[in-house]
C-alpha positions as CSV (number, residue, x, y, z in Angstrom):
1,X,71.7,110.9,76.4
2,X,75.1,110.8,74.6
3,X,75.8,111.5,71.1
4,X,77.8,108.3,69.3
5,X,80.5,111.3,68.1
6,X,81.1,111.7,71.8
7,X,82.1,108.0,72.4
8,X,85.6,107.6,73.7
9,X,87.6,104.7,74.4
10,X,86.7,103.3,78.3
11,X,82.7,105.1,78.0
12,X,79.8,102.4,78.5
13,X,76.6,102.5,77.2
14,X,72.8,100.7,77.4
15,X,72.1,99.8,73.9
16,X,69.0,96.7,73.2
17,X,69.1,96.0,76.9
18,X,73.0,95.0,77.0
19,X,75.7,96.9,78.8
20,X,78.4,98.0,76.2
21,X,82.0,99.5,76.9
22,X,83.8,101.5,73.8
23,X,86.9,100.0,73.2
24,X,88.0,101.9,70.8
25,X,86.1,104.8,68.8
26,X,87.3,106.5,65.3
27,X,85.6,109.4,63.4
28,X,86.2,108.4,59.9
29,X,85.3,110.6,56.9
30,X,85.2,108.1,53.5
31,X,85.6,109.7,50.2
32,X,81.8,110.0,49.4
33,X,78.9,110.0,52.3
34,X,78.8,110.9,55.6
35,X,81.0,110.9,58.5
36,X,80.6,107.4,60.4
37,X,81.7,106.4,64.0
38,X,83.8,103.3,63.6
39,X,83.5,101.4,67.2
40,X,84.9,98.7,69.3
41,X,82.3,97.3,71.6
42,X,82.9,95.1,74.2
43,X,79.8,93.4,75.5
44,X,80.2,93.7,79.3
45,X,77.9,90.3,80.0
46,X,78.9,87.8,77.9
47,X,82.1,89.3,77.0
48,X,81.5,89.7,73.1
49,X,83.7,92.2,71.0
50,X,82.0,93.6,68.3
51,X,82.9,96.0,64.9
52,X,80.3,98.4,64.0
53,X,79.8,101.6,62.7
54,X,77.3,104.5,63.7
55,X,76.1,108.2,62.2
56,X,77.7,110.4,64.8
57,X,74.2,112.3,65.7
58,X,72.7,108.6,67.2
59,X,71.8,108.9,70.4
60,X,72.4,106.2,73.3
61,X,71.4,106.2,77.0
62,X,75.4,106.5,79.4
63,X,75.9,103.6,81.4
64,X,76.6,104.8,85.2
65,X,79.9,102.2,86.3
66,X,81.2,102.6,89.7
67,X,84.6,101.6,90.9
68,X,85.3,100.2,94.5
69,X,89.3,99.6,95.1
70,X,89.6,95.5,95.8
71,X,92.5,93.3,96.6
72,X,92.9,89.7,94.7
73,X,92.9,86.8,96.5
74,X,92.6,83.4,95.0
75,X,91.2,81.9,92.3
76,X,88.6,79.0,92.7
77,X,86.8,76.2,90.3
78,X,86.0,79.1,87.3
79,X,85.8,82.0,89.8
80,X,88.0,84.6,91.1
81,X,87.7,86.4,94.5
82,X,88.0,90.2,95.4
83,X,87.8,91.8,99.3
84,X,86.7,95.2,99.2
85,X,89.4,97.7,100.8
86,X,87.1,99.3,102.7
87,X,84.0,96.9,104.0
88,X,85.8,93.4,103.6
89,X,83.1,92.3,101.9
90,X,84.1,89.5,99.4
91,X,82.9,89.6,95.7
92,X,83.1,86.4,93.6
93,X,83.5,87.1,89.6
94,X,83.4,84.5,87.2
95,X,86.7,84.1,85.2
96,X,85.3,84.1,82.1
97,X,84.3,87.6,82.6
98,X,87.5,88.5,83.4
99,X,89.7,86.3,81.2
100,X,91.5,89.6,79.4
101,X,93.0,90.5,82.9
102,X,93.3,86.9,83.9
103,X,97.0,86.5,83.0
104,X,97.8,89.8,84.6
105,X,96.4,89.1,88.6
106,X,98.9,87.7,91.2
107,X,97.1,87.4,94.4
108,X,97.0,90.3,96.8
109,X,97.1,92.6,94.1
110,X,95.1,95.9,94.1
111,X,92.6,96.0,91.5
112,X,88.9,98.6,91.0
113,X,85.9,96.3,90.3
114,X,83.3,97.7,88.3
115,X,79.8,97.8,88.7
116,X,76.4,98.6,87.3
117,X,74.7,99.2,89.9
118,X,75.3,95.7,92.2
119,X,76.0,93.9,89.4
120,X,80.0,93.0,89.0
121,X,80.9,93.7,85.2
122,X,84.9,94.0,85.0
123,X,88.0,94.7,86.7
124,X,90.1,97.3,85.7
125,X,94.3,96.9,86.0
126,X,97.0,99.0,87.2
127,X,98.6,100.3,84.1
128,X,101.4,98.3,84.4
129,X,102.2,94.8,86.6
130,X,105.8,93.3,87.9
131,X,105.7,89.6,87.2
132,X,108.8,87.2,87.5
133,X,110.2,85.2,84.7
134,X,110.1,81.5,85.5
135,X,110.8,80.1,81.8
136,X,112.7,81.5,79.3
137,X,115.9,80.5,77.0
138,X,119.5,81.1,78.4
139,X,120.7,84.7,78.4
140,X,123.1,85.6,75.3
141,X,125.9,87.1,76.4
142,X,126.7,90.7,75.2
143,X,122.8,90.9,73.9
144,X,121.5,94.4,74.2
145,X,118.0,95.8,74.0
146,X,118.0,96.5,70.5
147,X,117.8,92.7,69.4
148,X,114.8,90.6,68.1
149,X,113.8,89.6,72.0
150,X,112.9,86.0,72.9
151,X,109.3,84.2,74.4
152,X,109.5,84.3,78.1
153,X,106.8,82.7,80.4
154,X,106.0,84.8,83.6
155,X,104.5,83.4,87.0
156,X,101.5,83.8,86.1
157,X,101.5,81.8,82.7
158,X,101.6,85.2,80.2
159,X,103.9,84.5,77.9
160,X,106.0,87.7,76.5
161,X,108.7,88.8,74.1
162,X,111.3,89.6,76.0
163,X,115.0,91.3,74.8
164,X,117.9,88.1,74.6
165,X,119.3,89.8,78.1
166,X,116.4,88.6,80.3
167,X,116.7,85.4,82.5
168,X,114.8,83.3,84.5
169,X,113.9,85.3,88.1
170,X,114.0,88.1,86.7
171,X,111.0,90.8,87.6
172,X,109.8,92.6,84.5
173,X,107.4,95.4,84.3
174,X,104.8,94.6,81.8
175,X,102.1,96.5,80.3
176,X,98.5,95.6,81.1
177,X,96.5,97.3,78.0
178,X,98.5,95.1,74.8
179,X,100.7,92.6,77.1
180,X,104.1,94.3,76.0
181,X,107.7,94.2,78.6
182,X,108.1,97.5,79.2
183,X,111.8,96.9,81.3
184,X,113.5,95.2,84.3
185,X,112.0,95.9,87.6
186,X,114.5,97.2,90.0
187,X,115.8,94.6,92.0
């Protein structure tokens, strides 16, 4: 058993029979009263993100999640399909499970699939993806980094603010956790 002042962003959790991840997890010490646990809790089976708070001495039963390194492949009807590295074994996980990392997955990209025990609950990202610009307005010329940045939509239909200097083919390294341009991949 896990205290709740132990939770940490990425931990998962049994709680009523349903298989929670942390998203995010804040001691927080009001004026008056106790200290409370202010949590982000993702749902891992239907996908429902909760706000709650908890007195930090609760306890809750860990979650065991075990990673297996995958490759995308395709996408098909409302499912998505994984080969594992290893075995070749295909796994089929519905999109709606996955529709945070959805906009992120180009096929044969590397991924870890989750599970709880056999059952598939997530995908987890690199950190950071190269995707190709295909829409975006024309480049302003002499625009540097430091200006307001423009919509641009990448191959894989994400659509990012970009800086004025980005055109269309160009490869950009985006971040996977908030969906932010981080710079210009090397070309």
């Amino acid at each position: 058993m896990i205290s709740a002042v132990d939770l940490r962003a990425g931990m998962t959790f049994i709680q009523n029979n349903k298989l929670i991840k942390v998203m995010s997890a804040d001691h927080h010490k009001p004026g008056k009263g106790n200290t409370v646990m202010r949590l982000k809790l993702k749902d891992l089976r239907s996908g429902a993100i909760t706000e709650t708070t908890m007195h930090p001495d609760v306890k809750l039963e860990p979650a065991i999640i075990e990673t297996k390194a995958a490759q995308y492949l395709y996408s098909q009807d409302q499912t998505a399909v994984f080969m594992d590295l290893e075995t070749y074994e295909q796994y089929e996980v519905p999109l709606d499970l996955i529709s945070a990392e959805t906009p992120y997955l180009e096929e044969n990209m590397s991924v870890k699939i989750d599970f709880y025990g056999e059952e598939v609950v997530g995908i987890s990202l690199p950190t950071s993806v190269t995707l190709e610009v295909t829409e975006t307005q024309p480049a302003i010329k002499g625009a540097t980094v430091s200006g307001s940045g423009k919509p641009a939509t990448l191959n894989t239909g994400l659509v990012v603010t970009v800086p004025d200097f980005v055109n269309v083919g160009d490869k950009l390294e985006i971040n996977t956790q908030d969906g932010s341009y981080i710079k210009r991949a090397n070309k």
